[in-house]
N, C-alpha and C positions, 0 to 999 in steps of 0.2 A: 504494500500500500504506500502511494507516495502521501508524503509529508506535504503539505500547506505552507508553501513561505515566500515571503515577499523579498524581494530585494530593497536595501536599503541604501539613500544618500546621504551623510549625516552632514550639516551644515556647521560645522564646527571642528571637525576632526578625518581629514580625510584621508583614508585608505584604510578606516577599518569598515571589517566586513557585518552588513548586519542587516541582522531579518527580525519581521513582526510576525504579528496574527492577532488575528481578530478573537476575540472572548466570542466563546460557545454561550450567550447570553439569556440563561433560562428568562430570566425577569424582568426583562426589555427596562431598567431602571437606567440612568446617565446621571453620571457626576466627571467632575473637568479637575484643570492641574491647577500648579502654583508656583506664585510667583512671590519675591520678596521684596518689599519694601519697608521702609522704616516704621518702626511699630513704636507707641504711646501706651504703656501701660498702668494701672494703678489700678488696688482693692475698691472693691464694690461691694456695698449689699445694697439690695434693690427689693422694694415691696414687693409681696408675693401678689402676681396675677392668679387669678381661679382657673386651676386646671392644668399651670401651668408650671413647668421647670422654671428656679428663677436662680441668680447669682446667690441670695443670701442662703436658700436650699443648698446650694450645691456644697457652697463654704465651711458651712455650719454644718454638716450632714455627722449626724452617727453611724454606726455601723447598723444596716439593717440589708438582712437576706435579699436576695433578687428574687424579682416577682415572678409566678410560678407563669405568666403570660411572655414569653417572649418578645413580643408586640410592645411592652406594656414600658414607661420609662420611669427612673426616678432620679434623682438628687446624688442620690449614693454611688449607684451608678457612673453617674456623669464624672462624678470625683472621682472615681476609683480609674475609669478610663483616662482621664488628664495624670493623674497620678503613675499607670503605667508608662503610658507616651514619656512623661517626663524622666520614669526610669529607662527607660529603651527598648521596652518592651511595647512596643506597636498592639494598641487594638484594632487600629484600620481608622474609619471614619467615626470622630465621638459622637456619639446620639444618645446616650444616656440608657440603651438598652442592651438586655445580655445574651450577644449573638455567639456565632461559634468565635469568629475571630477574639471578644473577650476572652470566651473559653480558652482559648490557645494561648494568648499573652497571659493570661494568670497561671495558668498551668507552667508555665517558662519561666514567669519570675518566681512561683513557688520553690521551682526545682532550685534557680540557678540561689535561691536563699534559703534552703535548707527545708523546705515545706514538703506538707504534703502534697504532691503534685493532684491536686483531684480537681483543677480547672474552674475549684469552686471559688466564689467571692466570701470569706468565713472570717470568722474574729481576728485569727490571729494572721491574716492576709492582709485583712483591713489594717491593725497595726503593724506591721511591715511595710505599706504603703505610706502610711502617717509618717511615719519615722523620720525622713529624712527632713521633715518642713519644707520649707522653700514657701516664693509665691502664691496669692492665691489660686484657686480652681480657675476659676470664672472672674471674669476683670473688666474694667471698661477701658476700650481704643476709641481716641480721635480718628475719626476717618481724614487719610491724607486726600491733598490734588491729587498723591499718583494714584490715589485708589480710586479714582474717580474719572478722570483724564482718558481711559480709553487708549486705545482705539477697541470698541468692542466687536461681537458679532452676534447678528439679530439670533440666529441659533444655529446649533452645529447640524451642519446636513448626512443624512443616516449612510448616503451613497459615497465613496471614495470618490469617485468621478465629479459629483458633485462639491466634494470638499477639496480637489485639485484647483477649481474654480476661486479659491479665497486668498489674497493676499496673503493672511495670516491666520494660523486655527485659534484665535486670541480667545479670551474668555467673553461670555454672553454677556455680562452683567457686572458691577464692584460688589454684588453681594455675594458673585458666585466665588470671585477672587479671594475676598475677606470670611467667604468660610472657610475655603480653602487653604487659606495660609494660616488659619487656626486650626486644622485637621479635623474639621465640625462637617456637620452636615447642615448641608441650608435649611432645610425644615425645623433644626432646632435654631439655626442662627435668628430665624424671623419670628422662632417661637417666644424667644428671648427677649427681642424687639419689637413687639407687636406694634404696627401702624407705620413702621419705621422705611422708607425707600432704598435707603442708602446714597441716594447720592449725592449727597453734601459734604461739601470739605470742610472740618469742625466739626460734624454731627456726632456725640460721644454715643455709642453703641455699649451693649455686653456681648462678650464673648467667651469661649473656652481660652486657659491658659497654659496653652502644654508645654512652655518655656523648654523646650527641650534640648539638651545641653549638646554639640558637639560628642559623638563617638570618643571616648577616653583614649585609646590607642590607636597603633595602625593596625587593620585587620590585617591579619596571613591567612584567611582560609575561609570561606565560604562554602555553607552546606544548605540545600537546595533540597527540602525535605515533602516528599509526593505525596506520604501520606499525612502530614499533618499543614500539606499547603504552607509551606513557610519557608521562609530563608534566614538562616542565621550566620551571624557572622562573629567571628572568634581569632583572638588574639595569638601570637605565637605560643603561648604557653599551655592554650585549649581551651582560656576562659572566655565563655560567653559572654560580646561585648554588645549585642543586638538581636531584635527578633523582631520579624516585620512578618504579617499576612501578607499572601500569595495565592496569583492563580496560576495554574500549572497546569499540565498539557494533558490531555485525554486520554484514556485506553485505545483510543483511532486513531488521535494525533499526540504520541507523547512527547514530552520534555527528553532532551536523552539522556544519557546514562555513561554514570563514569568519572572518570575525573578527567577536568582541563585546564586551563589556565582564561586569568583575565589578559584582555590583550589592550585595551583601552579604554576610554570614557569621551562619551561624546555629550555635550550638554548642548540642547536645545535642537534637536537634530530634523530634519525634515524625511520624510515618508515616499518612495518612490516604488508604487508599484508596477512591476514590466513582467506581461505575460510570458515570457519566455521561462519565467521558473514559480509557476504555480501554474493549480489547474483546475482549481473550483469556482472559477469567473469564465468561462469561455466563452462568455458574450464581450469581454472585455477584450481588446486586440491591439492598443494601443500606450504605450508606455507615458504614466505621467508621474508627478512629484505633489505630497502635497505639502505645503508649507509649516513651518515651525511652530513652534506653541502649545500652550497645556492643552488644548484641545487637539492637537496632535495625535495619531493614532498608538503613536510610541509614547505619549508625552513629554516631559519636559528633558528625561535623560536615556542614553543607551549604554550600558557596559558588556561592551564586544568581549565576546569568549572566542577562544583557541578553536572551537569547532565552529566551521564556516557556516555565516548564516544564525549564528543563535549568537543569543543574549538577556539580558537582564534590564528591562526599563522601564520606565513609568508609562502610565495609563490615561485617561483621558475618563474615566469612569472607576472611582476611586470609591464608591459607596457598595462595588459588586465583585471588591476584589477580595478572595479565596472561596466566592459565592458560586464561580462560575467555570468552566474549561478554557484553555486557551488551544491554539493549536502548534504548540509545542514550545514554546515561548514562557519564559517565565517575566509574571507581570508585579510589580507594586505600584503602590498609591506614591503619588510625584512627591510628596514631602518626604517618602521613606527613601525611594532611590536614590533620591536628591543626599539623602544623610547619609547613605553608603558611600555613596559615589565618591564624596567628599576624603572618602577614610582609606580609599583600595589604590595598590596602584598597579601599574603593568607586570605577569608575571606570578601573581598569587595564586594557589590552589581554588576550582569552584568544585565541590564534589556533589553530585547526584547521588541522592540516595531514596 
């Protein structure tokens, strides 16, 4: 069976070799990337809306069980996921509810702090999270000009051909940006800010605070883990320095296997897909490029592996990553790659396992 892969031009780093794929998309859901700009932070407690998550919930939260509704959000929650984020263990996008990707970040900080790894959120998990203080959960940002400024795009078009057509895969909106660059989900971001547009420069917002610190060493070794969807990355000594959700390659189209090396990092890379090496568009006959940006099919980074054609990058749909198949491609959410990226360099160990 052939493989699904696109060829890739990266616009920043050229002659490495690199392929995407499209997410097996059970839940037809879309979330975009991220981008950095200068951040205004300071503690908030905010009146509680009815119904509604709010800063001074999140801040002040006790320890209380996760609700037996998966669907269902709370306070604790929301804390407990900024609190991971902050330690480096990735829940994926914060919403304040407990999905698998929570499960897999607590079960990773349990282990890598002596816990029992049982993925649950429990007393002495919660105090282990507490532990270190720092900043608040939840904070209020001035919204910058640059968050505002643009250049946006009215929405991302579902067809490749169709999104060859854009200048730039830029983000739809400053509110998609500014959740984004909090690792939030915009449903909580507006749920936070009710009535709020976003586009004012000044306009003090709430938001999550996952203040999340720079990678502590340089990684040597990246492990690429299929059945727990994830990728972890570990210092030359074996200690686990990060753990990020993932979507990973199908039983029809898998991730491969093995060990290889990183070969480079391309930041902000552009998307060219040319019939001549895939073969599940055969309506498609003509070679185009789509342009850079979080909404990017790759997102906002690519780390080229030793095996031609694969790699490691960010997503464009950040709310459905370790939720979904890829076709053979391993994917994270743009703020995680982005923190990897940051820490690897040409040359290190990636191991599939």
């Amino acid at each position: 069976m052939k493989i699904r892969v696109f060829a890739l031009a990266a616009a920043t780093a050229a002659g490495l070799s690199l392929s995407a794929c499209e997410d097996s998309n059970e839940n037809g859901a879309s979330g975009k990337g991220v981008e950095r700009a200068p951040t205004r932070m300071q503690h908030v407690e905010v009146p509680a809306a009815p119904g509604v998550i709010t800063a001074e919930a999140a801040n002040s939260s006790a320890f209380m069980p996760p609700p037996a509704d998966p669907n269902a959000q709370s306070a604790t929650l929301l804390r407990a996921q900024v609190l991971l984020d902050r330690a480096g263990f990735s829940p994926g996008v914060i919403d304040g509810r407990y999905g698998e990707n929570v499960r897999q970040a607590l079960a990773a900080f349990q282990e890598e702090r002596g816990l029992q790894a049982s993925g649950t959120l429990d007393q002495a998990t919660w105090q282990a999270l507490n532990a270190g203080g720092g900043p608040a959960a939840v904070a209020r940002y001035v919204i910058t000009q640059a968050d505002v400024a643009g250049p946006f795009i009215a929405e991302v078009p579902e067809e490749l051909p169709e999104q060859a057509r854009l200048e730039r895969m830029a983000y739809t909106s400053a509110a998609e940006l500014i959740a984004e660059r909090f690792h939030m989900d915009e449903e909580l971001l507006r749920a936070l800010n009710p009535g709020q547009t976003f586009t004012g420069a000044g306009t003090e917002i709430i938001v999550a605070n996952p203040a999340r610190p720079a990678i502590a060493a340089e990684v040597a070794r990246i492990e690429v883990d299929a059945e727990e969807r994830a990728v972890k990355a570990f210092d030359a000594a074996g200690k686990l320095l990060a753990f990020y959700p993932a979507t990973i390659g199908s039983a029809e189209q898998p991730s491969p296997s093995g060990t290889m090396k990183v070969n480079g990092v391309s930041r902000d890379p552009t998307f060219t897909y040319d019939p001549k090496k895939l073969d599940y568009k055969p309506e498609i006959r003509s070679k185009f490029t789509v342009a850079a940006g979080p909404n990017n099919p790759v997102g906002l980074v690519w780390i080229d592996l030793s095996k031609p054609t694969y790699g490691i990058h960010g997503s464009p749909e950040p709310d459905v990553i370790g939720k979904t198949q890829s076709n053979g491609c391993v994917r994270l959410a743009n703020w995680d790659v982005l923190a990897l990226a940051a820490a690897v360099k040409p040359g290190i160990e990636v191991r599939f396992v």
